[in-house]
N, C-alpha and C positions, 0 to 999 in steps of 0.2 A: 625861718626854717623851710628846706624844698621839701614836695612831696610828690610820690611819685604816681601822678590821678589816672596814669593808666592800668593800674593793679588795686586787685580788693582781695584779701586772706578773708572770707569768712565759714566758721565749721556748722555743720548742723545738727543738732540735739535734740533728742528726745524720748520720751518713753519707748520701750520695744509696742513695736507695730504700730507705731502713732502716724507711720506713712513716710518717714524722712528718705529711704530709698527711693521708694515711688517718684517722690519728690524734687530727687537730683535728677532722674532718670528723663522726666517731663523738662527740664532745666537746659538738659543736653540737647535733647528732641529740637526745643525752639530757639534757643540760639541762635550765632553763626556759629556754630563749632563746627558740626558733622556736615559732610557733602549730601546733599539733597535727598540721595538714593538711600541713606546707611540706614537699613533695618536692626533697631535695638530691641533684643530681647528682653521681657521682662526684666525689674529686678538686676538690669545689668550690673550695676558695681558690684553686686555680689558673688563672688568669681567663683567662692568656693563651694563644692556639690551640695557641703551640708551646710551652708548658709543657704541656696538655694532650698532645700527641703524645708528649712525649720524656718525660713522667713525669717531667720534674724543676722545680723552685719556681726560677725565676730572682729573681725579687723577693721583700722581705719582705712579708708579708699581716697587719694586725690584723683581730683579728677578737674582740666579746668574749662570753663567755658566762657567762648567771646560773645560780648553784648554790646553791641554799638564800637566805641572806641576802645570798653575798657577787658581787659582779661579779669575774668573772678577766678580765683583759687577756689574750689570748694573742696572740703574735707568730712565726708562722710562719717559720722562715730557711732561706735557700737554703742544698745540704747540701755545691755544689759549689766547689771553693776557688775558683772563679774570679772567684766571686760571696763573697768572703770580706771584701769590705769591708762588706757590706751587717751582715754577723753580728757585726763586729767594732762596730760603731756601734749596734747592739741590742742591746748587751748592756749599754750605758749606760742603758736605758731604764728594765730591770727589776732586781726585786729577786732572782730565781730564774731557772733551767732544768731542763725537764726532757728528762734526754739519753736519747732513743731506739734502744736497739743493735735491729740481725737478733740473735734468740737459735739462728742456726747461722753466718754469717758474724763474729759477732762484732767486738771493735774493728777499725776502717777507719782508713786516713790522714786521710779528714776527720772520724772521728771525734776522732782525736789535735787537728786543729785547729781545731776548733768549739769543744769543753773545756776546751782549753788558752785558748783565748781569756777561757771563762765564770769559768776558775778565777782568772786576772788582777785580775779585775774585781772577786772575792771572791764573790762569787756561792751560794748555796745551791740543790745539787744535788737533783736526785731524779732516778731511774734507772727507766724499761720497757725491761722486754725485750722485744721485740714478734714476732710472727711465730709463737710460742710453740705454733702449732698445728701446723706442719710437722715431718714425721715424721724430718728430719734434726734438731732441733731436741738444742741443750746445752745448756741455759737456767746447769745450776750452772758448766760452763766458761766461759760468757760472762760471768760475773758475775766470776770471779776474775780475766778478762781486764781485766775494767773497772776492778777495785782497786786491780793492777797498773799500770794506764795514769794510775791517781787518784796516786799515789805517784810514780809517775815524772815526771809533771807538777807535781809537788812541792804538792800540794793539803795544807793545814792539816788538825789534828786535826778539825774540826768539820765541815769538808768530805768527811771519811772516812768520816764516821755517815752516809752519803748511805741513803735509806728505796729499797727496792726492790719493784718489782711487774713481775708476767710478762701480756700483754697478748697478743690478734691483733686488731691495729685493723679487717682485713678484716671479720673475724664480728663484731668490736661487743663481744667478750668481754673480761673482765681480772678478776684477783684477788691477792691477796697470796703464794700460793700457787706455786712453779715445777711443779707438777704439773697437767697439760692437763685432766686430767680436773675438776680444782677449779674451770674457767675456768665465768664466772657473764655472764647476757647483761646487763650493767652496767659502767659507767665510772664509777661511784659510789667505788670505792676510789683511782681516781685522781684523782678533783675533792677526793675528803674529803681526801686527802694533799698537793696543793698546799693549802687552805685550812689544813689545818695546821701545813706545815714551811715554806711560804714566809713570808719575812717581809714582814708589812703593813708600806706606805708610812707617813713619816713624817706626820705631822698638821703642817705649820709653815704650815699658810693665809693664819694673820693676819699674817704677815710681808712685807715689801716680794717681787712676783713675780720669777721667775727660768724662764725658757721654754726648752729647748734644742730646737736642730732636729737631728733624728739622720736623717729621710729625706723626700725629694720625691718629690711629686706634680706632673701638671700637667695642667690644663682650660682647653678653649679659651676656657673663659666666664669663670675667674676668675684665671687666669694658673697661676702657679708659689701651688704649696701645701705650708705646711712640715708635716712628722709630727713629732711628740715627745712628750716627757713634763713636765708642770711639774712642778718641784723643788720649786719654795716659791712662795708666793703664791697669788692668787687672778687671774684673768685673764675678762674681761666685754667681750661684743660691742661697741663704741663705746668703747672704750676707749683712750686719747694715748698711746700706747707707743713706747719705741725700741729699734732693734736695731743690737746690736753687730759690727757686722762682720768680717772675720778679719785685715784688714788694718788695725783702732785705727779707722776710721772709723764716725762713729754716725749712722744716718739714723729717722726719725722717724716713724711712720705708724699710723695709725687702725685697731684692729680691727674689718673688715667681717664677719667669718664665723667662727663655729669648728663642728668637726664633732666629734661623738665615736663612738664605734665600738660599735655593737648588732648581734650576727651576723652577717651578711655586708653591714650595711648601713653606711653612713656618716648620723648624721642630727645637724640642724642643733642645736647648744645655745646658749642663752646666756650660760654661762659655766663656768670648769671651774678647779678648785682643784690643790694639791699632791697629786701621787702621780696624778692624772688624766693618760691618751695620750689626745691629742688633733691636730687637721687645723688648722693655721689659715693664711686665704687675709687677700689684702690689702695684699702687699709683692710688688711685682716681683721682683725679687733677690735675695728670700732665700736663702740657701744653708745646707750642710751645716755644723753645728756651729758656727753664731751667737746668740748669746742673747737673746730680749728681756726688756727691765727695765722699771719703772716710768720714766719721763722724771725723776724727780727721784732715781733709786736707780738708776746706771748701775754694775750690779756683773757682768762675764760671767764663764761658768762655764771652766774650762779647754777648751782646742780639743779636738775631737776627732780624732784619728789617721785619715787616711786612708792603706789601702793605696796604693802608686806602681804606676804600670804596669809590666811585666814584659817586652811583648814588643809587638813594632810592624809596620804591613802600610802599606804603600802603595795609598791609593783612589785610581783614574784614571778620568777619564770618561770611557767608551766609546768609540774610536776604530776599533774592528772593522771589514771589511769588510759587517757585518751591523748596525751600530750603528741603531738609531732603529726597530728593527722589529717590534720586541716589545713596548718599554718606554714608560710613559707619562711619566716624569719624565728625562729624558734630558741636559738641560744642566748645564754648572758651578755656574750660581747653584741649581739645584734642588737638586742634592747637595751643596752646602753649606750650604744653609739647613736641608737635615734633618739632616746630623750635629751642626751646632750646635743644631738641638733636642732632640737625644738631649743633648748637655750637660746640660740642663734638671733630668733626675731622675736621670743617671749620672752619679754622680762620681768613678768607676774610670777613666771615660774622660779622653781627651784628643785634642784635634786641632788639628795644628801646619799652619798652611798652607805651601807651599812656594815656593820662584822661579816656577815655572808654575802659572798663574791654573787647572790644570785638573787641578790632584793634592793630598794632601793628604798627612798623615802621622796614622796615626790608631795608637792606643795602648791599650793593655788589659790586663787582667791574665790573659792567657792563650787560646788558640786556641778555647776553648768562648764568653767573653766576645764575642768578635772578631766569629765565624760564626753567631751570634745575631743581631747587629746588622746582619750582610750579610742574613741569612736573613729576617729582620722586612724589612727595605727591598725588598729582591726582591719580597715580595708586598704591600708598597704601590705596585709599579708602578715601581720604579727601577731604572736600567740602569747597570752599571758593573765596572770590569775593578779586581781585587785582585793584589797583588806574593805573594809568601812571604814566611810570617810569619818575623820576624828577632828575638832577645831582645834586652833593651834592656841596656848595658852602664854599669857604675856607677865611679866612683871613690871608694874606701874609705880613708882613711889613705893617701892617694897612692898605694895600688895598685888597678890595673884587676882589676875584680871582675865576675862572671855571678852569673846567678840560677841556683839549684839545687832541682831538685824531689827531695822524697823519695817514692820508688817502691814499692809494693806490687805484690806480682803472687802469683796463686793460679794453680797448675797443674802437672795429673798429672805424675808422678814423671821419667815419658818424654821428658819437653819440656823439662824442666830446664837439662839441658846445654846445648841451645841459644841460651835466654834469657840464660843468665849467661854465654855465648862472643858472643854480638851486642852485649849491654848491656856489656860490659865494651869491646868494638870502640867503643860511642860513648863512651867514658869514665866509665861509670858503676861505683860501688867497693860491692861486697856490704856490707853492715849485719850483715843475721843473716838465718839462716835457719830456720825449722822446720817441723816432720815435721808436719802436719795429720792425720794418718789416712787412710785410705782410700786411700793411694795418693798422694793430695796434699802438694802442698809450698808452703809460703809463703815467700816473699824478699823481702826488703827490702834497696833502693839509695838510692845517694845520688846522681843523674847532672844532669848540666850540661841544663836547660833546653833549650839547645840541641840537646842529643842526640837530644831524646825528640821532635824534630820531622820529624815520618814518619813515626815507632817505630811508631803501635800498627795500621797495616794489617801490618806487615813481623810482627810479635808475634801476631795472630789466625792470618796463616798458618805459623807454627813451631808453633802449639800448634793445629794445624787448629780451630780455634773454639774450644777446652775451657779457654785460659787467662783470667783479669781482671785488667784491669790498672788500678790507682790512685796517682794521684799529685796531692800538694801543695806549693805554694812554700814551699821549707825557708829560705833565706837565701841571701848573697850573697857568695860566694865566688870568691879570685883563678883566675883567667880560664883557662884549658890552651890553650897554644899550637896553632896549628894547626888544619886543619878537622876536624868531627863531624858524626857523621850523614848528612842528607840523604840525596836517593834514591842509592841503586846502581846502577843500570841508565839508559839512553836514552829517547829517546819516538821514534816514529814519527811524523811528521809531515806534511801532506799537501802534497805538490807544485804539484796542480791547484786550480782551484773546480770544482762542480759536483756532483751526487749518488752518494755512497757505493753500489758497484753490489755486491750478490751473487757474483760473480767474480772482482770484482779483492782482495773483504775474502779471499776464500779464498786466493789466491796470497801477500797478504800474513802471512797467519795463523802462516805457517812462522814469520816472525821476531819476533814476539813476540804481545801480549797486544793485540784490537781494540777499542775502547770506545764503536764506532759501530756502528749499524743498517740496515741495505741501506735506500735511499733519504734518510738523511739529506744534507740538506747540508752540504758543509764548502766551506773557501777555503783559499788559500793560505799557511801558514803554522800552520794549526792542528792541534794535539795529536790525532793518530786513535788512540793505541792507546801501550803500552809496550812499548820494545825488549827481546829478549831479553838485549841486550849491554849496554856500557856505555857503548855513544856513541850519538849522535840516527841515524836512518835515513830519507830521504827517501822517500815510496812513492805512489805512484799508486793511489788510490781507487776512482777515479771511472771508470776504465776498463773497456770494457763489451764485451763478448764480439764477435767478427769473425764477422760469419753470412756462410756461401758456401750455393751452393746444392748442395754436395756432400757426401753422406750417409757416414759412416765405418762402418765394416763393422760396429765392434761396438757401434754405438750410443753415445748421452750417457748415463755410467750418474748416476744422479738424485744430485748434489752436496747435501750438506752441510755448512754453517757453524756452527763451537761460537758459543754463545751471547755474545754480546758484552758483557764487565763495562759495567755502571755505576755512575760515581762518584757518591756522595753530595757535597753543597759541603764536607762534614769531611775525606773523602779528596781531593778534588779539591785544597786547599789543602796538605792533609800532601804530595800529589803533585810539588807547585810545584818550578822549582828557582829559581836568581837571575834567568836570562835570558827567564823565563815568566811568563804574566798568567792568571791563573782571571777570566772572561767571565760575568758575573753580568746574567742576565735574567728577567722574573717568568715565564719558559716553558721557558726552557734554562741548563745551566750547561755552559760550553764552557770547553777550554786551547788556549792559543796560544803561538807564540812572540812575546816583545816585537819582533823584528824579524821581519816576515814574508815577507819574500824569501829567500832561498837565498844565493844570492851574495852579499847585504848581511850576511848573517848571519855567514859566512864571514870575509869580508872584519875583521867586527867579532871574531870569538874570535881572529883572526891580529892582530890590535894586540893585544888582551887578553893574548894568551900574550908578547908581546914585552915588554910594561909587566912581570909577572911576570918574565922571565930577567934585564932591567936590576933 
């Protein structure tokens, strides 16, 4: 059998912030890729503004780079499970990964399901430990944690001889060596070790072609663009191809464009063989996991698995008393022309329209997935009101079944008892636990998806800031009766319209927590603040001090208001409950209630409680 030793496919995985960014970035640096001069900014593959902010990879990135003779493909993947379809589909592409641990945080939940994905696949491992320069740093602990984690994932003998190196992507350093001081300013030992443990693609060229699409693109000049890898064959610009689509139908089309992948850049080829990732544009409707074949050799390759959505929000178009004053995209047809073009390169998502022309049901695979997509649309200028997010409920063997996330949490010894006294309140069942050192402690749970929606503001203040919380979708498990979760407590809510006044925030302060700033505006029916209790509190905002012209003996002694929290859109949503709307604008994010009168509201939780006793 030929192979083709001047190409390596390997993708790389790992927990969020374990460094795997950093890691290509240095990879590109030393190379021969870039011309001598190319200053790379930080962080480079990560294109998008808010992947730069948040430090995490939403999308997967090719990128490839030359090392001696040979071209490596590298395929950057997102480290967060939310984004776990994108990894599960990459890992079709290559023939290797190399999985990135923290050498003091060591194995993570997404580290367990990045791997566990790679090892499915058969995959050939190699292992950095990264971070290796940090003086918490247990490079040999984390190594046995990995072995551990290779065996329980039930990884084959040959998968076990995985080659290991200790790295800090930051400094640029890496060596064979777990001892910091041996760290050399070269990624030379880890270009030399893919080139030698991964395996070259097969050579099958001359054979009838075989294209799979594993991810989308899309440009407004060339439409929708598939990414993949050819398997076999040869594939040439002008070329009569057909693609098989996922439903048996085959349609027919002309290759206009293929791109292949040079450092950060996409450039045009004209043709590209077995074991080649490549971009190719030219089919409206291509989609994930379609194959094209030659028109006289219709052979597709097996589909490829997408994750199902997990958990679902309701998008409504802006009906606020403040609707149209922010935003520049504000109607039904606008906001559903842009979630159906997020369709386009997401295929986690889904969006169901509904009886009413001006809501939709949109679907995802978890509350990170969700508030991205809100988050990107707010600042392309769209205005729109989100439900609380709801898990999506399954039937297994004729029993109703939930999604279940498995939980990690780190946190001093202190806090312990009360993580496992709340998590256990939302029905989550202990795993195991162990003693970390230092005072720390690690747990792991099994908890109902739906538990964990609100958990992690309620979780940073039990562990005033010092605890971390991780979690991935474990599986799908029969349903627990009855409610979980959600908030504890009431909202405050505002009476009036009119401007948020310095005296009235103070009077209401006594009863719980305010989330407004003296002079903002609110209206009627909107979320100002969280009750200290557990039912909603009506209050007056907006009311503003009675001036007389009569002086009190001992003066106004100079008033004070605590600082007024502000939600982020992550907590604003964990905050939701059923009868609330989070108020998404590219300037403000506001709560309300769905009904904003008082009386009507009223009126509506008294049928509520009635349907409930019958």
């Amino acid at each position: 059998m030929k192979y083709r030793n001047d190409i390596r496919n390997v993708a790389i995985i790992a927990h969020v912030d374990h460094g795997k960014t950093t890691l290509v970035d240095e990879l590109l640096k030393q190379s021969d890729t870039l011309p001598a001069h190319t200053h790379l900014e930080e962080r480079a593959m990560d294109s998008n503004a808010i992947e730069k902010e948040r430090g995490i990879t939403i999308l997967a990135k090719n990128t490839a780079v030359h090392y001696k003779d040979t071209k490596i493909n590298i395929l950057d993947t997102p480290g967060h499970a939310d984004f776990g379809g994108e990894v599960e589909r990459i890992m079709k592409m290559v023939d290797g990964v190399v999985l990135v641990v923290d050498a003091y945080e060591g194995t993570m939940p997404q580290t367990r399901f990045v791997l566990k994905k790679a090892l499915e696949q058969n995959l050939k491992p190699i292992v950095v430990v990264n971070k290796i320069d940090k003086p918490s740093a247990q490079p040999e602990v984390v190594v046995d944690e990995v072995l551990e984690l290779f065996i329980e994932l039930g990884a084959n003998d040959e998968q076990l001889e995985f080659p290991v190196l200790y790295a800090s992507a930051l400094n640029g350093t890496s060596s064979e060596s777990s001892d910091p001081a041996d760290q050399k300013h070269t990624m030379q030992p880890i270009l030399e070790t893919i080139v030698k443990y991964i395996p070259a693609p097969i050579d099958n060229s001359d054979e009838p072609l075989q294209f799979q699409v594993s991810l989308l693109d899309y440009n407004d000049y060339v439409g929708r663009i598939g990414i993949g890898r050819v398997f076999r064959g040869t594939i040439k610009v002008g070329d009569q191809v057909s693609l098989l689509k996922l439903d048996g139908s085959v349609k027919n089309f002309r290759v206009t464009k293929l791109m292949g992948f040079f450092g950060l850049k996409r450039l045009e080829i004209n043709e590209a063989k077995a074991g080649d990732l490549i971009a190719v544009s030219g089919m409206e409707d291509i989609f994930v996991g379609e194959t094209i074949t030659p028109v006289d050799h219709q052979d597709a390759l097996p589909i490829l698995h997408i994750d199902e959505p997990t958990l679902q929000m309701t998008f409504v178009v802006n009906n606020s008393p403040f609707a149209g004053r922010e935003g520049k995209w504000v109607t039904a047809r606008k906001i559903e022309e842009r979630l159906y073009q997020e369709l386009q390169t997401d295929v986690s998502l889904r969006v169901d329209p509904t009886e009413s022309p001006d809501r939709w049901v949109v679907s995802g695979r978890g509350e990170l997935h969700l508030s991205i997509l809100i988050e990107t649309m707010r600042r392309e200028g769209f205005e729109l009101q989100v439900s609380r997010p709801e898990v999506i409920e399954k039937e297994v063997d004729g029993v109703k079944c939930e999604p279940f996330e498995r939980v990690q949490i780190d946190t001093p010894e202190e806090y312990m008892g009360s993580v496992i006294e709340t998590l256990s309140q939302r029905k989550g069942e202990m795993q195991d636990m162990i003693h970390s050192g230092n005072g720390q402690m690690r747990l792991i749970f099994l908890a109902p998806a739906r538990g964990l929606i609100g958990y992690s503001t309620e979780f940073l203040s039990l562990t005033h800031g010092y605890g971390i919380m991780n979690h991935t979708f474990d599986s799908y498990l029969p349903m627990f009766k009855g409610n979980i979760g959600g908030r504890r407590t009431g909202a405050l809510v505002s009476i009036d319209a009119g401007k948020a006044t310095a005296y009235s925030i103070m009077s209401v302060e006594e009863r719980g927590t305010v989330f407004v700033d003296p002079g903002t505006e609110v209206y009627e029916g909107m979320i100002v603040g969280e009750s200290s209790r557990d039912k909603d509190i009506t209050v007056n905002i907006t009311k503003g001090k009675q001036m007389t012209n009569v002086r009190s003996a001992n003066k106004d002694q100079t008033s004070v208001i605590k600082k007024p929290r502000h939600l982020t859109l992550e907590e604003s949503l964990e905050f939701l409950n059923e009868d609330e709307y989070c108020e998404v604008t590219p300037e403000s994010i506001r709560l309300r209630k769905q009904i904003l009168d008082k009386s009507e509201r009223e009126r509506a939780a008294k049928k509520i409680k009635k349907a409930e006793q019958k």
